[in-house]
Structures are given as C-alpha cells and as structure tokens.
N, C-alpha and C positions, 0 to 999 in steps of 0.2 A: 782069492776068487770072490770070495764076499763084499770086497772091496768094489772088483768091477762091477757086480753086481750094482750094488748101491749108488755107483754112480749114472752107470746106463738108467737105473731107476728113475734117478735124481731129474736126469734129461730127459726122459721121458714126460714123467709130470711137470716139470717146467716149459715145457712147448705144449702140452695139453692146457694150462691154463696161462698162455701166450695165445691159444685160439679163442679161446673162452674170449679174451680182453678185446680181441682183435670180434669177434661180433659182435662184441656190446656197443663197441665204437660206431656201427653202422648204424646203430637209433639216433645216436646224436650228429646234429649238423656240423661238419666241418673238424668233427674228429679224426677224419683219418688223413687229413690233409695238410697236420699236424705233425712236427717234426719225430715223435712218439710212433703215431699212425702209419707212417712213411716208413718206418722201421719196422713194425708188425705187420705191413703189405709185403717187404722184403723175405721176410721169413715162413710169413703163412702162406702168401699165393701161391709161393709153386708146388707146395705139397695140397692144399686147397685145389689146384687146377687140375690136379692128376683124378678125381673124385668127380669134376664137373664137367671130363669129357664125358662118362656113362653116367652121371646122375643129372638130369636136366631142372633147372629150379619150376616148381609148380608154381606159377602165379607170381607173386612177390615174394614167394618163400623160397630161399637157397638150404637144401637138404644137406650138401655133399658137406658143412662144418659138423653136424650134428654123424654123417657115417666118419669122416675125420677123424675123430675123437675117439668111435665106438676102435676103429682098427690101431689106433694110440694103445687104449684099453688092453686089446687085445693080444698087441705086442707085449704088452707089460706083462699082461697074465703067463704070455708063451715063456719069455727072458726067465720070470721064477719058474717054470718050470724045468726049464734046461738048467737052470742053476741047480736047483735039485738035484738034478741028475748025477751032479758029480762030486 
C-alpha cells in the first residue's frame, strides 16, 4: 500500500513541477513553440483548460496555473490521508 502510495505521490509532484516549467516558458520568446514546449502544451492544457472555463485571466494575468497547482496540492494532501486511513 505504501508503495502505491509513493508512487501516486511521485506523479503527482512531477506534473506539479511540469506546470511550474510549462509557465516559465511563457516569459520567454518562442519557448513553447519548441519541441519540449509542444509536449508541456500536450499535457498541461487540458487539465489547465478545465480551470480556465470558471477562472477568467485578469488583464495579462492567467490565474487558473497558480489554482492548478493549489488543487494538485490538495489531492496530495487528501491521497495521505486516505493512506492513512488504512
């Protein structure tokens, strides 16, 4: 059990800083348009898109990477505690 644990873990934190990577890209020019970039559009936008139908970007600022993340978090938090549980 600890085993799944640790690995659902594992995946968890590695697509939270796969979003991380994937906004950083957007300061710079022509990063995402990069064979790299093309692949972190593939895996962040559609869990990114589910976030940006109710959060709408203020100005030049897109919110919905930064609530992303916090519900990443918060699955992680929930996962230990159902592990716990058993």
């Amino acid at each position: 059990m600890f085993q799944l644990y640790n690995v659902l873990n594992m995946a968890l934190t590695i697509y939270s800083y796969a979003l991380i990577v994937y906004i950083f890209m957007s300061w710079f020019p022509g990063a995402r348009e990069s064979s790299f970039g093309v692949f972190l559009a593939k895996i962040c936008e559609p869990y990114l898109e589910q976030f940006r139908k109710f959060i709408p970007p203020l100005g030049m600022i897109d919110f919905s990477p930064i609530v992303g993340i916090f519900v990443l978090y918060l699955a992680r938090m929930g996962l230990l505690e159902l592990f716990r549980m058993f």
